[in-house]
C-alpha positions in Angstrom: 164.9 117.0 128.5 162.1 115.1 126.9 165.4 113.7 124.3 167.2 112.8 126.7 164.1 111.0 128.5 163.6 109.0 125.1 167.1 107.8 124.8 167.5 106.4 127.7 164.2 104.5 127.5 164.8 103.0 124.8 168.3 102.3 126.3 166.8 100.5 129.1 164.7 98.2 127.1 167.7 97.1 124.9 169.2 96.2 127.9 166.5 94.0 129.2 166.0 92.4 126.2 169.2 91.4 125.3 169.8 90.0 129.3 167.0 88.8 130.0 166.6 85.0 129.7 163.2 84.7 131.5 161.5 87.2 129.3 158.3 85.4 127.7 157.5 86.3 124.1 154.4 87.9 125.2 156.4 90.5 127.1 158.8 90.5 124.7 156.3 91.7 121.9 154.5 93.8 124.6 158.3 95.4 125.3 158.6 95.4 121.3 156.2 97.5 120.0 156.7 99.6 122.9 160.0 100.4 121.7 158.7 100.5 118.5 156.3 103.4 119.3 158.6 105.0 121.0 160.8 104.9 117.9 158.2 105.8 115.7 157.7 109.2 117.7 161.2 110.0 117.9 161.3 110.5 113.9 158.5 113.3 114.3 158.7 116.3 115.6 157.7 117.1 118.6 156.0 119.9 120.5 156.5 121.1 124.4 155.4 124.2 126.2 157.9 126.9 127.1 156.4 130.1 128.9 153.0 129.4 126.7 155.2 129.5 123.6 154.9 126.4 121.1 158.4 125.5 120.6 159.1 122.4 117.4 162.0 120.2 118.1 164.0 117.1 115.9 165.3 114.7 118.4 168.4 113.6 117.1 168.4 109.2 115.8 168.6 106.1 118.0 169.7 102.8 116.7 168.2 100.3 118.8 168.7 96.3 118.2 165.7 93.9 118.9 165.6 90.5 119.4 163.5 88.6 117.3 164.1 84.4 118.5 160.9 84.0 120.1 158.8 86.2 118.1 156.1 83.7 115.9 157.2 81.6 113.2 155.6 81.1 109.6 153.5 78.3 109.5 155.0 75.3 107.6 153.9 73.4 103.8 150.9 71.2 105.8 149.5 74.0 108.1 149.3 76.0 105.2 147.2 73.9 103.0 144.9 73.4 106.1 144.3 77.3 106.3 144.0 77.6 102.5 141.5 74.6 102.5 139.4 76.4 105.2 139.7 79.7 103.6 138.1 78.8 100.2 135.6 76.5 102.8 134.5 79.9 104.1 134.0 81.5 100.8 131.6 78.6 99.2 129.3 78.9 102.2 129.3 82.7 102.3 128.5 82.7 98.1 125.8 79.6 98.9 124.5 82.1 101.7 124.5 85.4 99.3 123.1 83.2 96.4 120.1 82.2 98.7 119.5 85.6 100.5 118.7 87.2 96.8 116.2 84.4 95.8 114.4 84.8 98.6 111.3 87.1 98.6 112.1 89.7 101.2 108.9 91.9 100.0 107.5 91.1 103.7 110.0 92.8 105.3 109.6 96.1 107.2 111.0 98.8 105.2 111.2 102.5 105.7 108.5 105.4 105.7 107.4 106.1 102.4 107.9 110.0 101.6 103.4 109.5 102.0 103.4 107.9 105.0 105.6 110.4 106.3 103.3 113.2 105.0 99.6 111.0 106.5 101.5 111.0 109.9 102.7 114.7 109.5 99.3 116.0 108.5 97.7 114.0 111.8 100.3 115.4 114.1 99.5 118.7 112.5 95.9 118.6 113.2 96.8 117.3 116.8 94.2 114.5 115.9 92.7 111.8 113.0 91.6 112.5 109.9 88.4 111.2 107.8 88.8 107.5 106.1 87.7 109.5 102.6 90.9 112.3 103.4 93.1 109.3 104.0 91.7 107.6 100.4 92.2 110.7 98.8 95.7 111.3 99.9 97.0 107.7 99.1 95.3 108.1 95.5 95.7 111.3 94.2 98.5 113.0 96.3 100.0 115.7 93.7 103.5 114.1 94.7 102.9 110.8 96.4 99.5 109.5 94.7 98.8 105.9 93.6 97.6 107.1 90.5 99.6 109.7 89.8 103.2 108.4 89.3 102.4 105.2 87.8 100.5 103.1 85.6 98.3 100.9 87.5 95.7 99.5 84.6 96.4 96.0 82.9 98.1 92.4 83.5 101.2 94.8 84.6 99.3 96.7 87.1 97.5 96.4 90.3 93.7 95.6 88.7 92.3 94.9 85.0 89.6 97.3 83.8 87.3 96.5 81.1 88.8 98.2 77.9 92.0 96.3 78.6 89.8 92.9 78.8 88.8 93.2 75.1 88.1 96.0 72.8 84.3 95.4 72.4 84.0 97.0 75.3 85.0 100.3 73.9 83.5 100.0 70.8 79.9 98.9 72.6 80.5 102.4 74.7 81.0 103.7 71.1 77.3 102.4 70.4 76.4 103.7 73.0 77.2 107.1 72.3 76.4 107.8 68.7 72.6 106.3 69.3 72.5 108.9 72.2 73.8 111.5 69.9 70.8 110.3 67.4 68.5 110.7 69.7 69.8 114.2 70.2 69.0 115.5 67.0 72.8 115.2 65.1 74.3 118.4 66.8 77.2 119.8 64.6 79.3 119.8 68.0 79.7 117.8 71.3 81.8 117.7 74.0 82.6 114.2 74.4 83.3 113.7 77.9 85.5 110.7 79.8 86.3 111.0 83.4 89.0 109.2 84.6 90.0 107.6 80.9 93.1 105.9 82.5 95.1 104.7 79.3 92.8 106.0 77.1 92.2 102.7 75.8 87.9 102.5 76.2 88.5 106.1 74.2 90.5 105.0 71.9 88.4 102.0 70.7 86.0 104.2 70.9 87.3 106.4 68.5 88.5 103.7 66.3 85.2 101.9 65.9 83.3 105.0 65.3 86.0 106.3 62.9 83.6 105.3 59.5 80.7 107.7 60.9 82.4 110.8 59.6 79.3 112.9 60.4 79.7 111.4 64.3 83.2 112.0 64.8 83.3 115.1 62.8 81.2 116.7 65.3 82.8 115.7 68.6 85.4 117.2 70.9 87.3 115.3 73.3 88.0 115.9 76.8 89.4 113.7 79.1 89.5 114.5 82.9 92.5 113.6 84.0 95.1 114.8 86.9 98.1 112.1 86.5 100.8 113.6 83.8 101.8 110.6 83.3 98.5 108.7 82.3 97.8 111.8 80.0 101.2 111.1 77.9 100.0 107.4 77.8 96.3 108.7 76.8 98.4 111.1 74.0 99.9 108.1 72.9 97.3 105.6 72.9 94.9 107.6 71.1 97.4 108.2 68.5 98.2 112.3 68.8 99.5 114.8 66.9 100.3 118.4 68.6 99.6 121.2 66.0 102.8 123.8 65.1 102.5 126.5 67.9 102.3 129.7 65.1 103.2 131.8 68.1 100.0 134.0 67.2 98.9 133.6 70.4 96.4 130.8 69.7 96.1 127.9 71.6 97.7 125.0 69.6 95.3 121.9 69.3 96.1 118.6 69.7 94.6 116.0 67.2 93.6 112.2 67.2 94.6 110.9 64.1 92.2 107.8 65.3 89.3 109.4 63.9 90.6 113.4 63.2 89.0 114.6 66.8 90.3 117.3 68.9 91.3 116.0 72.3 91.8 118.6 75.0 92.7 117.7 78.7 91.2 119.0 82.3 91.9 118.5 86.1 88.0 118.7 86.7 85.1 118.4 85.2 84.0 122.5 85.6 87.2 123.0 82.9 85.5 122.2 80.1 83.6 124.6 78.6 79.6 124.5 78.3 77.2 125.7 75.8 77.5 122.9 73.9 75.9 119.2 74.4 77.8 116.6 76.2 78.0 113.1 76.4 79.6 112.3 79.6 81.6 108.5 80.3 82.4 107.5 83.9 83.8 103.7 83.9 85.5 102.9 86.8 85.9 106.2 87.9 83.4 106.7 91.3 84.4 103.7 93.0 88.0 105.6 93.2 86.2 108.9 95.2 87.3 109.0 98.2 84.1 107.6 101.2 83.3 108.2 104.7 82.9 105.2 106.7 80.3 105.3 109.9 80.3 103.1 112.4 76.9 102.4 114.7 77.9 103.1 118.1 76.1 103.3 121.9 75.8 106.9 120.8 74.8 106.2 117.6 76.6 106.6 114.3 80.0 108.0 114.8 82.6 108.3 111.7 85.3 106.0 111.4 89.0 108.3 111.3 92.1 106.9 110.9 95.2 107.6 113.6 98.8 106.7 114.2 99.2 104.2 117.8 101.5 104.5 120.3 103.8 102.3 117.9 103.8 104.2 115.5 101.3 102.2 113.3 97.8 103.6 111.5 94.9 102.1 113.2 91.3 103.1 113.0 89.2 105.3 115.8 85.7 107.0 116.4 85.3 110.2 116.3 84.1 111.5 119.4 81.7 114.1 118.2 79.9 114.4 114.6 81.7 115.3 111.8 80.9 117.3 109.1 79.9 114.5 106.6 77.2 113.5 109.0 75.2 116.2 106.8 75.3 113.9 104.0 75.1 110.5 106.2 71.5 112.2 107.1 70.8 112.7 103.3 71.7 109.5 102.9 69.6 108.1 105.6 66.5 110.2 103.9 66.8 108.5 101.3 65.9 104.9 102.2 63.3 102.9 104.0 63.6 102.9 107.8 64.3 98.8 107.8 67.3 99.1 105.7 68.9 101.8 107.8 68.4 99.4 110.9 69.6 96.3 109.8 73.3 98.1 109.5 76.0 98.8 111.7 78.4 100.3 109.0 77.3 103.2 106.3 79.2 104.6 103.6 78.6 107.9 102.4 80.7 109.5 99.5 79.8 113.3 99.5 82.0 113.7 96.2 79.6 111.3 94.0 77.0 113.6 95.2 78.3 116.7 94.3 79.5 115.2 91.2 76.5 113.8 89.9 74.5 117.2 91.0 77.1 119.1 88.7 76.5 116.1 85.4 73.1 116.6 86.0 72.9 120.6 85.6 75.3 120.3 83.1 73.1 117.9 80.8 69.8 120.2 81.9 71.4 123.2 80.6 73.5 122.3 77.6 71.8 119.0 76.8 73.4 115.3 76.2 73.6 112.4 78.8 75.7 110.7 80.9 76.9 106.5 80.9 77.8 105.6 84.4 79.7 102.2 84.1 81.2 100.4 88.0 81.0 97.9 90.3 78.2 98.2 92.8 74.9 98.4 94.6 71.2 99.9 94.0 71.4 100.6 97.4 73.2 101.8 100.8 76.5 100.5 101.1 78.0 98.9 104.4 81.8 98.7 104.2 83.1 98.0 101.2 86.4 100.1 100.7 89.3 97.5 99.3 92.8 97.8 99.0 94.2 95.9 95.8 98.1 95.3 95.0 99.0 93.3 92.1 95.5 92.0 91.5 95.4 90.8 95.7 93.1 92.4 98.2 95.3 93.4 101.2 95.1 95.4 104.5 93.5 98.8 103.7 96.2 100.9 106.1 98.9 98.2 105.1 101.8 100.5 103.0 99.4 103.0 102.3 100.3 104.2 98.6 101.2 101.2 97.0 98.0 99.7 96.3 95.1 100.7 94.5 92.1 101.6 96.9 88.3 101.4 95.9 84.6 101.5 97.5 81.3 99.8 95.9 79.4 102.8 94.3 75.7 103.4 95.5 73.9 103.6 92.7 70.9 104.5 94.6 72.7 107.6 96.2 73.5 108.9 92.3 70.2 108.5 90.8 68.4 110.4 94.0 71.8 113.2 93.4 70.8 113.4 89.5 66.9 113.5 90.5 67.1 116.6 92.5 68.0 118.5 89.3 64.9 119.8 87.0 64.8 118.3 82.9 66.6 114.9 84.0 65.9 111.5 84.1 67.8 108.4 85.7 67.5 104.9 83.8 69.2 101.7 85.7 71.0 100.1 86.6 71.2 97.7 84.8 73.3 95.1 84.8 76.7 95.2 82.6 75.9 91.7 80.9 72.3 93.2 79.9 73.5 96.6 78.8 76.7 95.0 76.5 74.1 92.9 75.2 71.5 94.7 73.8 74.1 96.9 71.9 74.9 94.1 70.3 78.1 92.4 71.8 77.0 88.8 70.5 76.9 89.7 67.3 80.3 91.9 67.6 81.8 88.7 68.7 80.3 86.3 66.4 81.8 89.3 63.2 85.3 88.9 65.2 86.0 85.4 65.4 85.4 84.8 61.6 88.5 86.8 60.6 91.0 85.6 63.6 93.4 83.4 64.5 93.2 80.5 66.8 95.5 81.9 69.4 93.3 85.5 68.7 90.1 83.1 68.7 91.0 82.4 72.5 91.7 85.4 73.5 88.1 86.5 72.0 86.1 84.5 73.8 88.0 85.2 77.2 87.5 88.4 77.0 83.9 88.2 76.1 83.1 85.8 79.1 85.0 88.3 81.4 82.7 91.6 79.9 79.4 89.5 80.2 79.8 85.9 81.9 79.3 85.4 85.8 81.6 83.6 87.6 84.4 81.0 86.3 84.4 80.5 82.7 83.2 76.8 82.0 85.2 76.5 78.9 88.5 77.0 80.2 91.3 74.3 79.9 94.3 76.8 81.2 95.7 77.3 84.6 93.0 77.3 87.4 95.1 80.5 89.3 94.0 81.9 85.5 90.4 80.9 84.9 88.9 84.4 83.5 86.2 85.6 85.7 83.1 87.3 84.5 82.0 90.8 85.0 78.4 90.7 83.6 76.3 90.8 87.2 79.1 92.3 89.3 79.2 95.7 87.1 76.2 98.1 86.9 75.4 100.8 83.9 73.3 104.1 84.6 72.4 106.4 82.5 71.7 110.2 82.8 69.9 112.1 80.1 67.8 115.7 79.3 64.1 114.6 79.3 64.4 116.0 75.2 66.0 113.1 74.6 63.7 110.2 75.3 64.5 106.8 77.1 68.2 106.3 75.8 69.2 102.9 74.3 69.4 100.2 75.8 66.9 101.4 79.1 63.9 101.1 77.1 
């Protein structure tokens, strides 16, 4: 039946269109492809219903004629050209367009959740609530997956910010100074652990090391240990500092890992607990407590409340008040304690960091047990700090909750918090701060410089007294003729050293 149904269908329409003369091509092609459907079906099989059976069936072939006079025409020679002309028009604008789009920088644009932000808001939604500024920091920095630190290299003209090792290598070998007159003063011990927190590259080790490499009796004695958590800034520290990974025997001794810089051992730790006591140590923090993580308080009607950061309604971090006190309000109180009255009152913002405490508590029982000192080299104040915490991406200060993970975050260090820490430990003294300028200088930096330039290029000349300015100068260099966006800018005021020693030892150079 449904055959027979076909047929004459398409019947039908060939009879229309052959004697019809008021058919109008529209119809016509409506009619057409129609027909043409029709015909199209008719050479598949198709499938009806019988009593719930499924029953295939070949419809036998039509022939059907169609009329093709009104159907539309090929454009002629000059309508041609016109579409070709507009057609390559259309494709020099659209490559103009493309060619534009990619110079532009689109770096502004919204993009989507980073795999951290993902795991801030998760862990918020989790606790049904915000979490501390200093969890926040330590997320963004040191995630185990997602960290600022731990996936990347972040140090030099490359990275986000430029430490003082990668300025110039006096630096290092000043540090180096530093070191064996402490070690001096400690009566030559056959061993030390020689101790960097945070060594980044391993570049202030390294020139370390290289500078010291003559005093055979110096670096005979040492052992290095370098607490770091990145992987991949300990295979740039391995590499830097020139390493050579003894044969494993397979005797079940550890295998050691060399520095051919001056023939040290160099052995690597998460924290600082890892490396083993007994022995005297000589402890090097630069640039490593501005990066522990701070709580921020905010003075409130009732009183000081910590500052916590949440997601909005849109989605976005924004910053809150904790409603009740937290647990770091133990240390905001120790804090308080520890300064006058008048220069609590004056403030309506505190920052506390609980982990520089606990940090320096730990240096100091370590050097009152074992012996040695501690250098303390950052940016700071010899006193409570207000709100300091910075966010820095490619050497620019941005929006602290802005992309969180992809810039480099930091908080002034209270010097004042770490020498009352280190004081509450018996056999220890605290000497400084002092500033960087003062402490470079009296080991001796001028005259470093002054042996340098003698033996250099002109280009290396340049680059000499650049990087000197920036270690000791204060403010713009005077002598610069470059760039203005590249005038170097000095260090010497800005940076503060400390120094934590046994009471064996004496006043250590340069505090006297």
């Amino acid at each position: 039946m449904l055959t027979r149904h076909l047929l004459k269908q398409a019947s039908t329409c060939r009879h229309f269109l052959l004697n019809s003369k008021t058919s109008s091509p529209l119809l016509t092609k409506s009619l057409l492809f129609s027909s043409s459907s029709s015909s199209s079906e008719s050479q598949s099989p198709t499938t009806t219903f019988v009593d719930d059976k499924v029953t295939d069936q070949y419809p036998t072939r039509t022939s059907i004629s169609i009329d093709r006079s009104d159907l539309y025409n090929l454009p002629g020679p000059t309508s041609l050209l016109i579409l070709v002309f507009f057609f390559f028009l259309w494709c020099f604008f659209g490559f103009v367009w493309l060619l534009l789009y990619s110079i532009v920088d689109h770096s502004h644009e919204p993009t989507s959740e980073s795999e951290l932000v993902k795991h801030l808001k998760g862990i918020i939604k989790f606790r049904g609530g915000p979490i501390s500024v200093a969890e926040y920091m330590e997320e963004v920095l040191t995630n185990p997956k997602f960290g600022f630190y731990i996936s990347r290299d972040v140090f030099g003209a490359e990275g986000d910010f430029i430490t003082s090792p990668e300025v110039s290598q006096m630096f290092g070998e000043m540090v180096g100074v530093w070191a064996m007159c402490l070690w001096e003063q400690m009566g030559r011990p056959k061993q030390v652990n020689l101790v960097e927190l945070g060594p980044g590259r391993g570049t202030l080790m390294a020139d370390l090391l290289r500078g010291a490499s003559k005093f055979k009796s110096f670096t005979e004695s040492l052992h290095v240990h370098l607490i770091e958590c990145s992987p991949m800034l300990q295979k740039l520290q391995h590499h830097n500092l020139k390493c050579l990974d003894e044969d494993d025997n397979g005797d079940g001794v550890e295998k050691r890992t060399i520095s051919t810089l001056a023939g040290t051992l160099v052995s690597w730790h998460a924290l600082l607990e890892q490396v083993p006591s007994g022995l005297p140590s000589i402890i090097i923090a630069h640039e490593f407590y501005d990066a522990l993580p701070v709580h921020q308080f905010q003075r409130a009607s009732r009183g000081w409340c910590e500052k916590m950061v949440d997601v909005s309604e849109d989605s976005m971090f924004r910053f809150v008040l904790s409603p009740q006190p937290s647990p770091a309000t133990l240390y905001l109180m120790k804090r308080c304690e520890w300064a006058a009255p008048e220069e609590i009152e004056k403030l309506s913002h505190i920052e506390v960091c609980p982990k520089a405490m606990d940090l320096t508590h730990a240096i100091a029982d370590r050097i009152s047990c074992d012996g040695g000192g501690a250098l303390i080299i950052d940016y700071g104040l010899n006193g409570v700090v207000s709100d300091s915490l910075q966010a820095i991406r490619k050497h620019k200060f941005i929006n602290i909750l802005d992309d969180p993970g992809s810039a480099d975050l930091s908080a002034y260090v209270d010097f004042a918090s770490i020498r009352h820490s280190a004081e509450e430990v018996s056999d220890i003294s605290v000497h400084g701060p002092i500033t960087q300028s003062q402490f470079l200088g009296a080991l001796g930096i001028n005259f470093r410089v002054e042996s340098l330039l003698q033996n250099c290029t002109d280009e290396q000349a340049d680059s000499l007294r650049t990087g000197y300015w920036r270690l000791v100068g204060e403010g713009e260099a005077p002598f610069w003729e470059g760039p203005d966006e590249q005038v170097p800018i000095g260090m010497g005021t800005r940076y503060l050293a400390m120094a934590i020693v046994n009471t064996k030892q004496g006043v250590p150079v340069p505090f006297q």
